[in-house]
VMD Tcl script that draws the C-alpha trace (Angstrom):
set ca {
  {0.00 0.00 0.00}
  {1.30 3.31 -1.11}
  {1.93 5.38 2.01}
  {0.89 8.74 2.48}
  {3.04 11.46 2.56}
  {3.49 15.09 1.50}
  {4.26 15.27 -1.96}
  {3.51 19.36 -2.27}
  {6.34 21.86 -1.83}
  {7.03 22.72 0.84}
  {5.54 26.22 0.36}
  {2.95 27.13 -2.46}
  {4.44 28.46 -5.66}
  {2.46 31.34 -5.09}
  {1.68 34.90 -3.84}
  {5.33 35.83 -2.25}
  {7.55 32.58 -3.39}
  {6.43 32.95 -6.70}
  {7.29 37.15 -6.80}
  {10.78 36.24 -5.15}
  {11.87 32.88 -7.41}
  {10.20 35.50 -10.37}
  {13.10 38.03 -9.47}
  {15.46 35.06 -9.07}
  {18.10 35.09 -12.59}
  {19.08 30.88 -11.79}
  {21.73 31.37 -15.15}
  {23.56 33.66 -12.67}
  {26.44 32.31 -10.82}
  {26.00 35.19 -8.18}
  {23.13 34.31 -7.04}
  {23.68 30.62 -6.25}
  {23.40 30.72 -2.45}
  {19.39 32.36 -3.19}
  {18.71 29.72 -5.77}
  {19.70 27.10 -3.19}
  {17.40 28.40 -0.56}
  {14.37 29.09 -2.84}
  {14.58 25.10 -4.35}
  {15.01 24.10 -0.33}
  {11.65 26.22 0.22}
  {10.07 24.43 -2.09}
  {10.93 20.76 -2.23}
  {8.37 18.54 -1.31}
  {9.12 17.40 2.22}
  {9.47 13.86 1.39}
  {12.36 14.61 -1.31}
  {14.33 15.96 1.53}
  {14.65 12.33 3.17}
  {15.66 10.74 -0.09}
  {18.79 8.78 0.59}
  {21.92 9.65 -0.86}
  {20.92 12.80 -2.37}
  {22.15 16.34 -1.80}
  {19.88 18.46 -3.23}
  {21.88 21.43 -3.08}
  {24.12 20.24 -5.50}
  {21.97 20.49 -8.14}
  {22.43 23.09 -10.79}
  {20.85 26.37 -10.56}
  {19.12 25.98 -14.12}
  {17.95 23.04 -12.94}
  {16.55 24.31 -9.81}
  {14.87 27.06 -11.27}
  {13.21 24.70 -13.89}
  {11.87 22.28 -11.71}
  {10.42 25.14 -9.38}
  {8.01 26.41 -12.16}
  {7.41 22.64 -12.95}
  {5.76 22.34 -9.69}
  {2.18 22.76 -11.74}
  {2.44 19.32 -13.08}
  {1.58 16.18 -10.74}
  {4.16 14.19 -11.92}
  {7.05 17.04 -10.49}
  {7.94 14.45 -7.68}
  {8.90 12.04 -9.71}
  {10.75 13.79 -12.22}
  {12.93 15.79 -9.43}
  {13.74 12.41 -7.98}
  {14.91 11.17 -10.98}
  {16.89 14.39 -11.73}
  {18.58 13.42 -8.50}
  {19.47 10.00 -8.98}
  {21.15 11.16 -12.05}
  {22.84 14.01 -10.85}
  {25.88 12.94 -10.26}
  {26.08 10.75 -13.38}
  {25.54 13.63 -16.33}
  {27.12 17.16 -17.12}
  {24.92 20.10 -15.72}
  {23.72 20.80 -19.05}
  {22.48 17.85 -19.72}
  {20.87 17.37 -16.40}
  {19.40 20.16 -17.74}
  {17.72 18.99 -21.07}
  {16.47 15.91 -19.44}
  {14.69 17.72 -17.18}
  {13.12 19.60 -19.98}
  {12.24 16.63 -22.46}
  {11.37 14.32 -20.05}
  {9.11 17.06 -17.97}
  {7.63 18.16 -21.58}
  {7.32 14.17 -22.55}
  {5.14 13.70 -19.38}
  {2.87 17.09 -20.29}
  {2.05 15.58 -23.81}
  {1.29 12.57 -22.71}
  {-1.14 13.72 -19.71}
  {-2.44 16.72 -22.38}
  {-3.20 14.49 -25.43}
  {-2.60 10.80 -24.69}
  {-4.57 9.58 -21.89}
  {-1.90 9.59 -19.12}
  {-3.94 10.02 -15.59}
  {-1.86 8.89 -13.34}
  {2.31 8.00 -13.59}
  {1.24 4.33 -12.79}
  {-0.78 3.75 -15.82}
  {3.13 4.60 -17.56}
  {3.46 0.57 -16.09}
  {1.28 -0.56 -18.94}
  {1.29 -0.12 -22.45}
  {-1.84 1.71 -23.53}
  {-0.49 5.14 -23.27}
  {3.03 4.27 -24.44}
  {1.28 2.50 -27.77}
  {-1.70 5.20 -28.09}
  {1.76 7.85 -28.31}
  {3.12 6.62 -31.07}
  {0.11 4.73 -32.76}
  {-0.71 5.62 -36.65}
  {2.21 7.67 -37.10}
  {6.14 7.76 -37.92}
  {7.01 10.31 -34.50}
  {9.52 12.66 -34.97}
  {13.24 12.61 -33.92}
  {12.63 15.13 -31.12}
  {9.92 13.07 -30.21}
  {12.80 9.67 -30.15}
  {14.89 11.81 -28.27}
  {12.38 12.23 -25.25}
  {11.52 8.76 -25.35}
  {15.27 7.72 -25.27}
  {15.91 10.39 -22.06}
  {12.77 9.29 -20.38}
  {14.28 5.50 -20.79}
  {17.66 6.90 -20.03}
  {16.86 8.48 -16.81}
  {14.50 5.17 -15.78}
  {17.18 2.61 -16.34}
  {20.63 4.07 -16.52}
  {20.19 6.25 -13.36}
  {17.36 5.45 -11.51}
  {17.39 1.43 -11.09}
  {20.76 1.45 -9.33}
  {20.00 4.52 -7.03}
  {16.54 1.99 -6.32}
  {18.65 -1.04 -6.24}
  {20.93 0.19 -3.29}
  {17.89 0.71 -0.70}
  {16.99 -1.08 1.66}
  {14.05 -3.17 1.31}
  {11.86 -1.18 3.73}
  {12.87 2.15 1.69}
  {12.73 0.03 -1.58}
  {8.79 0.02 -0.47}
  {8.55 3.93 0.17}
  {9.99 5.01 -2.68}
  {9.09 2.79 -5.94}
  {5.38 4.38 -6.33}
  {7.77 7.52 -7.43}
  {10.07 6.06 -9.72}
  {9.59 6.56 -13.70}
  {8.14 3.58 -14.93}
  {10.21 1.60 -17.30}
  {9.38 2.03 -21.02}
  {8.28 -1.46 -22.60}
  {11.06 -3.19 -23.26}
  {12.35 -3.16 -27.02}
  {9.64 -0.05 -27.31}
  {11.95 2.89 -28.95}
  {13.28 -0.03 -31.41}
  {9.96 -1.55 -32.56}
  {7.38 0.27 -31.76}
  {8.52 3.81 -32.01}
  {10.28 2.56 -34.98}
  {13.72 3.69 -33.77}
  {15.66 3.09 -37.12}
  {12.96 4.26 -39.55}
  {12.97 7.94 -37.30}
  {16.37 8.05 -37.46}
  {16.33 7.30 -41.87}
  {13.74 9.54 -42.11}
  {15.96 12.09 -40.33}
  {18.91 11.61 -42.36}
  {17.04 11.58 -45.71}
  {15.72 14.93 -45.33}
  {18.94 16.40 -44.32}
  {20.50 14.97 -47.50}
  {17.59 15.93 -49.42}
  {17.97 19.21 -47.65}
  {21.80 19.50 -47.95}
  {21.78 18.95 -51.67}
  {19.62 21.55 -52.53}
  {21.84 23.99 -50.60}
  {25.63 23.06 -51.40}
  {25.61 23.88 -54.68}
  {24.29 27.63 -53.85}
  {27.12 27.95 -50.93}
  {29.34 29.93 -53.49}
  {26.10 32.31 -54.20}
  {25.21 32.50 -51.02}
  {28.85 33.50 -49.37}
  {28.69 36.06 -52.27}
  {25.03 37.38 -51.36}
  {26.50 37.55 -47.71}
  {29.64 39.79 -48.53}
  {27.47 42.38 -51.00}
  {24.96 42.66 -48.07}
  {27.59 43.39 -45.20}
  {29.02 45.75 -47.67}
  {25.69 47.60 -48.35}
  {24.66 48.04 -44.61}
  {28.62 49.17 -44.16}
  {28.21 52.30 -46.68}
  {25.29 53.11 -45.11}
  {26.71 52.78 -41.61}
  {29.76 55.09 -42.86}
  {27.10 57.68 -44.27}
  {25.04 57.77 -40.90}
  {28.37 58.18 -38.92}
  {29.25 61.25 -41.16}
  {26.21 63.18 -41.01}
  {26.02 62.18 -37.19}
  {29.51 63.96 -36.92}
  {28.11 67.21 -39.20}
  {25.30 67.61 -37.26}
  {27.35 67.55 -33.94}
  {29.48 70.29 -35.06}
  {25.81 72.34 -36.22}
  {26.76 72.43 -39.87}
  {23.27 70.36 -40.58}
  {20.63 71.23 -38.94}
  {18.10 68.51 -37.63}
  {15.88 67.30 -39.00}
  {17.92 66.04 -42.05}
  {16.48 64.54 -44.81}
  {18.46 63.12 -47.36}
  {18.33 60.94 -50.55}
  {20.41 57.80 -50.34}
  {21.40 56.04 -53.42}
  {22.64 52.03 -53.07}
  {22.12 48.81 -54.75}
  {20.15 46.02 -53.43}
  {20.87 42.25 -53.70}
  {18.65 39.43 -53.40}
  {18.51 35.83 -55.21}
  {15.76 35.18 -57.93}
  {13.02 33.09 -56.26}
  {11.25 32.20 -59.07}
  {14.50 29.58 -60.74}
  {13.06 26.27 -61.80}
  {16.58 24.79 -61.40}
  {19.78 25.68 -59.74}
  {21.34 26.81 -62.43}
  {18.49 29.24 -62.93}
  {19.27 30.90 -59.35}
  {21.04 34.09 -60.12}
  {22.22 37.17 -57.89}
  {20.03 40.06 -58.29}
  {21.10 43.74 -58.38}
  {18.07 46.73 -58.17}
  {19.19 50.44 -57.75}
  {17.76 52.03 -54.97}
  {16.74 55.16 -53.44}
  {16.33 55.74 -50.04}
  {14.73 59.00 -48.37}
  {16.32 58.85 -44.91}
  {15.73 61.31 -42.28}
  {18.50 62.47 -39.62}
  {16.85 62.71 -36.55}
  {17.84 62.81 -32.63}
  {15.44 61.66 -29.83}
  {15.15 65.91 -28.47}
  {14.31 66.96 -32.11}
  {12.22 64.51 -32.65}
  {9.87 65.29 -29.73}
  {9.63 68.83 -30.49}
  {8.73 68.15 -34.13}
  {5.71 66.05 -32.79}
  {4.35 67.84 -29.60}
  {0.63 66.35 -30.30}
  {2.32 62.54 -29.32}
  {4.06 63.90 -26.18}
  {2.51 65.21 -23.16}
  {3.55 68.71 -21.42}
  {6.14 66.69 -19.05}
  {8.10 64.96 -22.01}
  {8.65 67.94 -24.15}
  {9.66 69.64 -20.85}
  {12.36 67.56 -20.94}
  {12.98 67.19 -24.28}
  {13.40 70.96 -24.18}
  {15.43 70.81 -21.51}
  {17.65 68.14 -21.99}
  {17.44 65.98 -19.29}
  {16.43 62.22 -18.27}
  {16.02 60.22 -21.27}
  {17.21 63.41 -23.63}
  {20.45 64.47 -21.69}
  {23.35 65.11 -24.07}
  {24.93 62.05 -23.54}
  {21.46 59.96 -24.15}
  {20.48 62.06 -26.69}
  {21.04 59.38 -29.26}
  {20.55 60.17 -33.21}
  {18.65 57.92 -35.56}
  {16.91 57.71 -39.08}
  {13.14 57.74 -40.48}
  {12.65 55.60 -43.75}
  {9.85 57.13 -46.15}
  {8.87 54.56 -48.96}
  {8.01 50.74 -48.87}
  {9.71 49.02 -46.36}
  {10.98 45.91 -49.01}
  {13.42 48.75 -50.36}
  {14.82 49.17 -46.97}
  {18.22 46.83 -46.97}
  {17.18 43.53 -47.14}
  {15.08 43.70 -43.95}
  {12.93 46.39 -43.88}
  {9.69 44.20 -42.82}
  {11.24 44.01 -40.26}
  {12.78 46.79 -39.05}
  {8.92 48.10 -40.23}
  {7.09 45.23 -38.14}
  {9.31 45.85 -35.10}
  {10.08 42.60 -35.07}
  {13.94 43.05 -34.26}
  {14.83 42.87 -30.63}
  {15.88 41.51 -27.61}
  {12.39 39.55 -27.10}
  {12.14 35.70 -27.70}
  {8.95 36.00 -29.03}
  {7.55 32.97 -32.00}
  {8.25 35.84 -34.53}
  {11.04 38.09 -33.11}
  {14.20 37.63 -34.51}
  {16.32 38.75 -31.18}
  {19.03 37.99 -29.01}
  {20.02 38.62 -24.97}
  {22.64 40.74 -26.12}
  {21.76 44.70 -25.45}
  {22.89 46.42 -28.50}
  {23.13 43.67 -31.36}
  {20.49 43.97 -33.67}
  {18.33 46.97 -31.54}
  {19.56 49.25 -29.53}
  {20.52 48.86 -25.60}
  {17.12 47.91 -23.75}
  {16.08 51.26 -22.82}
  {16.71 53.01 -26.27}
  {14.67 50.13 -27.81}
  {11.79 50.92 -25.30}
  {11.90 54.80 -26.44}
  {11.87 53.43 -29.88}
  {8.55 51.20 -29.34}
  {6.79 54.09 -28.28}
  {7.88 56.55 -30.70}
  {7.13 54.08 -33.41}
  {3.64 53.19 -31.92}
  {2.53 56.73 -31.66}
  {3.95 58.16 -35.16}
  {3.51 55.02 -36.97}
  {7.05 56.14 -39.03}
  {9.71 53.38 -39.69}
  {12.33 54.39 -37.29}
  {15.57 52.49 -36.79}
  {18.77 52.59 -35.21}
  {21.55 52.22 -38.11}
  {24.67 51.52 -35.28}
  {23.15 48.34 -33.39}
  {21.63 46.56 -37.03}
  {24.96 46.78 -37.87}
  {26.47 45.06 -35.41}
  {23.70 42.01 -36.16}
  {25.15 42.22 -39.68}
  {28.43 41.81 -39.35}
  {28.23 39.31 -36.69}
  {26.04 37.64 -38.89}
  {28.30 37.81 -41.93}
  {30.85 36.15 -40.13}
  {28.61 33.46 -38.57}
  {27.30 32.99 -41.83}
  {30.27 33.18 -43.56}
  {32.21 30.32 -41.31}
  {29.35 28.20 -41.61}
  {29.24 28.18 -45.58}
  {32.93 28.09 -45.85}
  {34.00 25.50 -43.12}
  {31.24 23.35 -42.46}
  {31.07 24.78 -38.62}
  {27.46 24.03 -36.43}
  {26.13 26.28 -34.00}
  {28.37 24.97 -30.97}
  {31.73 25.02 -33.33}
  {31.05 28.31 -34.50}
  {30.62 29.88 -31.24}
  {34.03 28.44 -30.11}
  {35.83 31.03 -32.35}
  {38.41 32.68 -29.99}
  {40.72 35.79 -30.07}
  {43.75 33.26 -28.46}
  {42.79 30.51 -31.27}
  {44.32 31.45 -34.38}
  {46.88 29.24 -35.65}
  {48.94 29.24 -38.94}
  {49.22 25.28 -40.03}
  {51.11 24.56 -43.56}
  {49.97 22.13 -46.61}
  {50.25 21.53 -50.01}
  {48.89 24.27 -52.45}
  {46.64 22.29 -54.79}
  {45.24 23.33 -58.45}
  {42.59 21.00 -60.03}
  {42.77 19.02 -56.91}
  {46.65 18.18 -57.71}
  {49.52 19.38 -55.18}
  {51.47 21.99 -57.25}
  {54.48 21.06 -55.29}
  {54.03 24.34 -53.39}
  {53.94 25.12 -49.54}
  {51.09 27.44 -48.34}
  {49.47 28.37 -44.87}
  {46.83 28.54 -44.01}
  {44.54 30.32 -41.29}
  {42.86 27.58 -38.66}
  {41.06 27.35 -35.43}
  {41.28 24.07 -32.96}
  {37.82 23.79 -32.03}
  {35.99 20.80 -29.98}
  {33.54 19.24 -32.64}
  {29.85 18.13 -31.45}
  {30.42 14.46 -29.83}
  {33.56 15.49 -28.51}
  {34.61 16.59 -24.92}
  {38.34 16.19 -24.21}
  {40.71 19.21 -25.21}
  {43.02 16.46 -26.64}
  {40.19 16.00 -29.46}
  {40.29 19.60 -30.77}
  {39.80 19.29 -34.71}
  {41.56 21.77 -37.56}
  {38.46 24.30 -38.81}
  {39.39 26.68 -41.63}
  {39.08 30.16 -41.53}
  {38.71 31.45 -44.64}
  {39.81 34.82 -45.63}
  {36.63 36.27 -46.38}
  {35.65 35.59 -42.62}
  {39.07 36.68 -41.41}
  {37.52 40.54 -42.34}
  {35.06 40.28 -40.72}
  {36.25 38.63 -37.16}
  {38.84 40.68 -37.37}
  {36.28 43.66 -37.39}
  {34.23 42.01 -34.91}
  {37.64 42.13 -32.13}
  {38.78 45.48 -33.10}
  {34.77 46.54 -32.29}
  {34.78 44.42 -29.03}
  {38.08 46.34 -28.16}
  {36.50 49.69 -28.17}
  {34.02 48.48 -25.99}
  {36.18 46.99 -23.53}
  {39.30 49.85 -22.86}
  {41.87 47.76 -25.63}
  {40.74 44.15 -24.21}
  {38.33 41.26 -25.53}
  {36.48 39.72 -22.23}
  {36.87 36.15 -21.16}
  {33.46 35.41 -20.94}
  {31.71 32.02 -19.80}
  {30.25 29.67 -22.54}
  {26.90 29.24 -21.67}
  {25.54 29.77 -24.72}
  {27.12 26.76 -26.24}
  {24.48 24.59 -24.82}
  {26.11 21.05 -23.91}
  {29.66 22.04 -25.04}
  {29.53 24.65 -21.92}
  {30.37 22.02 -19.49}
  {33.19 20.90 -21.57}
  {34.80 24.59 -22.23}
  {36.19 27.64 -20.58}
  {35.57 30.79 -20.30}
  {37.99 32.66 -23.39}
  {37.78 35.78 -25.54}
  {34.96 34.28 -27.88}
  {34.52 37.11 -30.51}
  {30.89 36.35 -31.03}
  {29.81 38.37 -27.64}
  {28.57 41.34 -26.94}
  {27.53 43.42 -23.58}
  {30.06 41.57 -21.24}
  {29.23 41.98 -18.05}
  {31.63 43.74 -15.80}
  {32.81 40.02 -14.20}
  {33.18 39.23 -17.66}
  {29.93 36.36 -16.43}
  {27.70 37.01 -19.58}
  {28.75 38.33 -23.11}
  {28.47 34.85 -25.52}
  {26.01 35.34 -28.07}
  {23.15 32.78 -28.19}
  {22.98 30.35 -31.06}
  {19.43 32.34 -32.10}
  {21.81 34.86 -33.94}
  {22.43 32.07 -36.25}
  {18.69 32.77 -37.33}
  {19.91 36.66 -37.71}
  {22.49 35.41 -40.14}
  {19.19 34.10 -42.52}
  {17.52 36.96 -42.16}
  {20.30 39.73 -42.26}
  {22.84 37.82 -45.02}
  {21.71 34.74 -46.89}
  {18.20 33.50 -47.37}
  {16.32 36.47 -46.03}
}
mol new
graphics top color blue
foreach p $ca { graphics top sphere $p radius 0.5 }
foreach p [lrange $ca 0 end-1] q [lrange $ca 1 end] { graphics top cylinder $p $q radius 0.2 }
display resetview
């Protein structure tokens, strides 16, 4: 008979808990010893008796997850396994299988019949999740955690109680999938050929555009660089008062896209379409005054007299776009919609990074509103060109090298190495010595230092990293931060903090600064496929 005990937290993940853990940043190292107190607070009673297991050894991210988790029954037995396998995974792995496996258990209570974790003992709702259908990989990849967490970590933890405690605890253990389920029924192999087959199918589309595509890449940086270089000049005349604000100006470029239309590959061509551009010069003070019927009596108080948000040194200058936003760069839907920021939104394109893409967090608020109550397309020329170039490089690497998102993010100031080979022409060695520019970087699979692997860095990305650290240097007083590599998902528990050039906004401990891999989606938008 199951014996009753208190499975709740401790506290309710309410009212003041739930304001405090809300406040709570569990990705921030500082902050540890109030992360271990808030999971203590709420940790079912029980959990605290488990043998063996020192709960406050678990990793923040962890912590913080399974505290907002706390709405799903099954919580109890998901933390316990978390524990059992604490000590037998990296902390970012912990860290997925907490998420798939909690998310596995949702789905299957939401849409598959699950009422209670014992019914997980019997086939029906194993069979009725995968019945009439080929599931996806993710979907192999939660069963496979789920099994992972059951047997690999949980049995022996069970297996070293004592009977009496065997008793107590087993009603909170993950069930065991069926046995030979992920290869028969979920159809393990025919997931995992389906999988491969659209990547190939995928993949051979693609490769034969890479050469277009690092082209496209290199016009576009270059087009949002002349206008970068024509915003910083009038930004300099109108500082000395030899334009007066507002400026409007006509601003003749090219555009580049790919035809869309191609029936083949060979069809696909580069596309260039004059352009004209009517840009206005604006600053946030001018811009006020020019509108008083948006702005109550208190803003253009201060607008006039230059204080708070339009103090000299805040006082920030940006442009107005007048004409259809698909003449605007390559992403003026965008920059239009509003959908570039720092918000993780389904449709924002964003990162965590203040000042790579939009503007620092409180510019991009000012911007909102302005935008909102003028309905103008108004855009911030310095931070969009950050996104660019950091894209251009990302993208740039990727088409040239073969990098993925965790190898790409490796790319370090103290990396560079010079290795020589054999010049080839037509695929023959010319007899010839050249070098050539490389990175040792720690591919996906791989954890030791010792199994660092040779990536090429082309000289076409060489520009533009080499832009990216002299820009990072004028950020930082001559120096590119050491920052930590939490961005580089399961790689960050097998790397150190370095001078990563894709970073921005370092903290002052040099904690935060990496990039996240969501920039990679940037590098669509901003330099390739967009």
């Amino acid at each position: 008979m199951t014996p009753e005990v208190d499975t709740r937290p401790a506290r309710s993940c309410s009212g003041e808990m739930l304001d405090r853990v809300s406040r709570l940043h569990f990705n921030n190292p500082k902050e540890r010893a109030d992360h271990i107190q808030a999971f203590l607070a709420w940790l079912p009673p029980m959990l605290k008796t488990a043998p063996g297991i020192d709960w406050e050894r678990l990793p923040s991210n962890v912590m913080g997850y399974l505290i907002r988790a706390a709405d799903l029954p099954e919580v109890v037995a998901i933390t316990l396994a978390i524990g059992c396998a604490m000590d037998g995974v990296k902390p970012k792995t912990l860290y997925m299988y907490c998420i798939q496996v909690t998310n596995l258990l949702r789905r299957l209570r939401r849409s598959y019949g699950m009422a209670t974790l014992a019914e997980l003992t019997e086939r029906r709702v194993w069979d009725t999740f995968v019945e009439g259908r080929l599931i996806s990989s993710g979907d192999l990849n939660m069963l496979k955690r789920y099994e992972t967490l059951a047997c690999v970590y949980q049995r022996p933890y069970f297996e070293t109680l004592s009977e009496r405690q065997q008793a107590f605890w087993k009603p909170y253990l993950l069930p065991r999938l069926p046995r030979g389920f992920c290869e028969k029924q979920a159809q393990q192999q025919a997931v995992i050929a389906a999988t491969e087959a659209r990547r190939k199918e995928q993949s051979d589309i693609i490769v034969p555009l890479f050469p277009l595509l690092v082209e496209l890449v290199q016009l576009r940086k270059q087009a949002a660089e002349r206008l970068i270089k024509e915003f910083r000049r009038l930004c300099v005349l109108a500082t000395r008062g030899e334009i007066t604000l507002p400026y409007q100006f006509d601003y003749v470029d090219r555009q580049f896209s790919v035809s869309e239309q191609a029936m083949t590959l060979a069809d696909v061509q580069l596309i260039e379409q004059p352009v004209t551009l009517i840009l206005t010069l604006w600053n946030r003070t001018e811009w006020v005054k020019s509108h008083p019927d948006l702005y109550t009596k208190d803003v253009q108080r201060r607008a006039e007299r230059q204080v708070e948000a339009y103090a000299p040194g805040r006082n920030a200058y940006f442009l107005q776009y007048e004409g259809p936003s698909t003449y605007l760069l390559w992403c003026g839907d965008l920059i239009e919609k509003q959908l570039l920021g720092q918000s993780h939104g389904h449709e924002m394109i964003g990162t965590r990074r203040s000042g790579v893409i939009s503007p620092a967090r409180a510019i991009t608020q000012w911007f909102l509103w302005a935008r909102r109550l003028s309905g103008a397309i108004l855009f911030d020329p310095e931070p969009l060109y950050r996104g660019t170039l950091f894209a251009a490089a990302l993208a740039t690497l990727a088409l040239t090298n073969g990098s993925r998102v965790s190898e790409l993010l490796q790319v370090s100031a103290s990396r560079f190495e010079t290795i020589v080979v054999d010049e080839l022409k037509n695929q023959q060695p010319t007899g010839r010595k050249m070098g050539v520019l490389v990175q040792k970087l720690l591919p996906k699979g791989y954890q030791h230092e010792s199994e660092r692997q040779f990536f090429l860095i082309s000289d076409m990305a060489v520009r533009h990293l080499k832009e990216i650290a002299e820009m990072l240097q004028a950020a930082h007083g001559g120096r590119i931060p050491k920052v930590s590599p939490e961005a580089f998902g399961n790689k960050a528990d097998d790397l150190v903090a370095e001078p990563y050039l894709f970073q921005w906004a370092a903290t002052p401990m040099d904690v935060w600064g990496t990039s996240l891999p969501r920039m990679l989606l940037s590098c669509c938008v901003f330099c390739s496929m967009g």
